[in-house]
C-alpha positions as CSV (number, residue, x, y, z in Angstrom):
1,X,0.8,34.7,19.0
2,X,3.6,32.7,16.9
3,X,6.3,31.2,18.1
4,X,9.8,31.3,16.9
5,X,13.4,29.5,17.1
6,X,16.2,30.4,15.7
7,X,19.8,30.6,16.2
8,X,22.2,33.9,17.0
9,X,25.4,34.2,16.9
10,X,26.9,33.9,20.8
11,X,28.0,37.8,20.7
12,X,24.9,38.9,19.4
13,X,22.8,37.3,21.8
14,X,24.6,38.2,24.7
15,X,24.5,42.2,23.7
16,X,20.6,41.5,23.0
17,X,19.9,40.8,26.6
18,X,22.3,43.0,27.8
19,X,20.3,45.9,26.5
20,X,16.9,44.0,26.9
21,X,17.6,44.1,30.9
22,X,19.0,47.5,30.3
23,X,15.8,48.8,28.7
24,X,12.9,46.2,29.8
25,X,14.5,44.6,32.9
26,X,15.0,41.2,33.8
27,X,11.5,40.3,34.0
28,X,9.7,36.9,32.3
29,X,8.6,38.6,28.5
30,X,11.4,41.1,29.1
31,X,12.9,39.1,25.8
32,X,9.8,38.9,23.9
33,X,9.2,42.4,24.5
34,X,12.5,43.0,22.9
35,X,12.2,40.6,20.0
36,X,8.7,42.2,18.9
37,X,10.2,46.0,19.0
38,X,13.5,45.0,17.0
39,X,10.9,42.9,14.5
40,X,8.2,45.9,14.5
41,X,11.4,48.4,13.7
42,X,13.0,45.6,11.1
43,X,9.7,45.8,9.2
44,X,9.3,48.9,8.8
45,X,12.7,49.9,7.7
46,X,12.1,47.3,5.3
47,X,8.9,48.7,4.4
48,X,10.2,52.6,3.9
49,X,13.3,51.0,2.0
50,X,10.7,49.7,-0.8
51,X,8.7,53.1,-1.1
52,X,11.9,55.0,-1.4
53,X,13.0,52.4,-4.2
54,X,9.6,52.9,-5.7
55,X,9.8,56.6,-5.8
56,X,13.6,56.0,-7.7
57,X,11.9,54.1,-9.9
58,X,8.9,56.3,-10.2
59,X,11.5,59.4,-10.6
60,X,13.3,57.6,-13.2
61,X,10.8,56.9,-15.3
62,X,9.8,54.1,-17.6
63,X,10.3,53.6,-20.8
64,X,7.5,52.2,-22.7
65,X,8.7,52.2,-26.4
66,X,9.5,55.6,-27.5
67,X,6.1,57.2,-27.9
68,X,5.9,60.4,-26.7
69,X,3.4,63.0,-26.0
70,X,3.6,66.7,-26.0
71,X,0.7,67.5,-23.3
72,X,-1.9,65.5,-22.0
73,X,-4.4,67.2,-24.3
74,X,-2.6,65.8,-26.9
75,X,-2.7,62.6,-25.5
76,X,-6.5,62.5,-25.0
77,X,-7.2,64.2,-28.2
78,X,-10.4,62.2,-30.7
């Protein structure tokens, strides 16, 4: 397990543990318990944010210099 610091904003953390005693309690971990499931759910927003900016570019298509092909038969053709 890692450790981090860092440094919130006064507001924000106060909302944070509001709803971390709301939904976890006010238990010892209650906070890293939180902290893992809003950086699990950060991640993987992130992560579906890059596929669906890969499948724009994928839709999009690339232009690699103006050749063209008719059908891949064409393309393979000896």
């Amino acid at each position: 397990m890692g450790t981090i610091t860092v440094t919130v904003e006064d507001k924000v953390e106060e909302r944070f543990r509001e709803r971390t005693a709301q939904k976890f309690g006010k238990r010892k971990g209650s906070l890293g318990k939180a902290f893992n499931s809003a950086m699990k759910k950060w991640i993987e927003q992130e992560d579906n944010d890059a596929v669906a900016e890969t499948i724009e570019l994928l839709e999009k298509g690339i232009n690699l210099g103006g050749i063209t092909y008719k059908s891949r038969d064409e393309l393979y053709e000896r």
